[in-house]
C-alpha positions in Angstrom: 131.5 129.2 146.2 134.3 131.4 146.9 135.2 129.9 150.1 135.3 126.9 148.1 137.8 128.2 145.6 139.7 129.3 148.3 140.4 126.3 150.0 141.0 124.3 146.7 143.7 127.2 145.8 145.5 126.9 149.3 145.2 123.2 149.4 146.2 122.4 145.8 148.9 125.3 145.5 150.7 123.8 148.6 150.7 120.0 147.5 152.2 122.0 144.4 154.5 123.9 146.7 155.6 120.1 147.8 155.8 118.0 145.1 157.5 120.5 142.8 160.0 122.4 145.0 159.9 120.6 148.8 159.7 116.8 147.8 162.6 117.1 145.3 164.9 118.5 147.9 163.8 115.9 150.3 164.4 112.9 148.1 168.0 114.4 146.9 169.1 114.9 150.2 167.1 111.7 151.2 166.1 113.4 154.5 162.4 113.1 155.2 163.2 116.0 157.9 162.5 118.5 155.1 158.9 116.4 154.0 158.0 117.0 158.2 159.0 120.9 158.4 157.0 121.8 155.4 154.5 119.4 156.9 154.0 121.3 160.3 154.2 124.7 158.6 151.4 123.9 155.8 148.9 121.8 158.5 148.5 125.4 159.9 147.0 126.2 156.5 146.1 123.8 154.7 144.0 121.4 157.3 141.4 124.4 158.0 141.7 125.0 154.2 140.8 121.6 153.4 137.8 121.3 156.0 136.6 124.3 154.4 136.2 122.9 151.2 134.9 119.6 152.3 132.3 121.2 153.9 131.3 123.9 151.4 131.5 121.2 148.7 128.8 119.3 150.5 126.8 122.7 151.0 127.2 123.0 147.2 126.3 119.7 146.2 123.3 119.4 148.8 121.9 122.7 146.9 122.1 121.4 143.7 120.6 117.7 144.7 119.0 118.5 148.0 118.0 115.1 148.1 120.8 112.8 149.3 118.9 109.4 147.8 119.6 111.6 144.6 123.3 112.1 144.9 123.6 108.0 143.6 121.2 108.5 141.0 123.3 107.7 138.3 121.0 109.1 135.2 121.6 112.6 136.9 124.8 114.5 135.3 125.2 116.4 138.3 124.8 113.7 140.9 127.5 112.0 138.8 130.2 114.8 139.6 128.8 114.7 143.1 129.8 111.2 143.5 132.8 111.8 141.3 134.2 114.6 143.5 133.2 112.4 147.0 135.1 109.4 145.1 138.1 111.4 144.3 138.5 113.5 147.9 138.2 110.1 149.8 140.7 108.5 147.3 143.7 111.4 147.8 143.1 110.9 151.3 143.7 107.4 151.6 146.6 108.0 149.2 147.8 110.9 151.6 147.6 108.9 154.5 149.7 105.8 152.7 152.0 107.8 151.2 152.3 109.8 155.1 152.8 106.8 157.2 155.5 105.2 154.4 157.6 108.5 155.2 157.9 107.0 158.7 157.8 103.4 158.3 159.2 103.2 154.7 156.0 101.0 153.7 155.3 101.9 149.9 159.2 103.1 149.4 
C-alpha cells in the first residue's frame, strides 16, 4: 500500500507541478519547449512512479478479488472500484497520449 501512495503522490503532485505552474508559462509564452523540458526531467520520475502504481494497484486489487472473473462482477462494491480505477487509469492515458502528440502536431489545439 505504501508503495502505492507513493507513486500516486509523485505522479499526481507532478501533473500538479504542470498544469498549475509549468503549462501556464508554456501557453503564455506559447512555447511548447517549456511543456518538453519539464517533460524529460519528470519521465525520470514519474514513468517508474507510475509503473509502480499500476502494478501495486493490480497486487491490491488481485488480494482483495483474487479471482479475476470476479473483478466484472458488478453486484461486488469492491470489484466495482476495481473496474472503476482500471477505467479511469486507461482513460488519463489515452487522454495523455492525445493531449502529448497535439503538443507536436497541433491535433486537439
Amino acid at each position: 500500500m505504501f508503495l502505492h501512495v507513493l507513486g500516486a503522490t509523485i505522479w499526481v503532485g507532478g501533473h500538479l507541478v504542470l498544469a498549475l505552474s509549468v503549462l501556464p508559462r508554456a501557453l503564455k509564452a506559447r512555447d511548447p519547449r517549456i511543456l518538453l523540458g519539464f517533460e524529460s526531467g519528470f519521465e525520470r520520475v514519474g514513468m517508474p512512479a507510475l509503473v509502480v502504481q499500476v502494478l501495486t494497484g493490480l497486487w491490491l486489487a488481485h488480494n482483495a478479488v483474487p479471482r479475476l472473473a470476479d473483478w466484472f462482477d458488478l453486484s461486488n462494491r469492491l470489484s466495482l472500484h476495481i473496474l472503476a480505477k482500471l477505467a479511469l487509469v486507461t482513460l488519463a492515458g489515452v487522454l495523455f497520449v492525445a493531449v502529448g502528440v497535439s503538443i507536436r502536431t497541433a491535433l486537439l489545439f
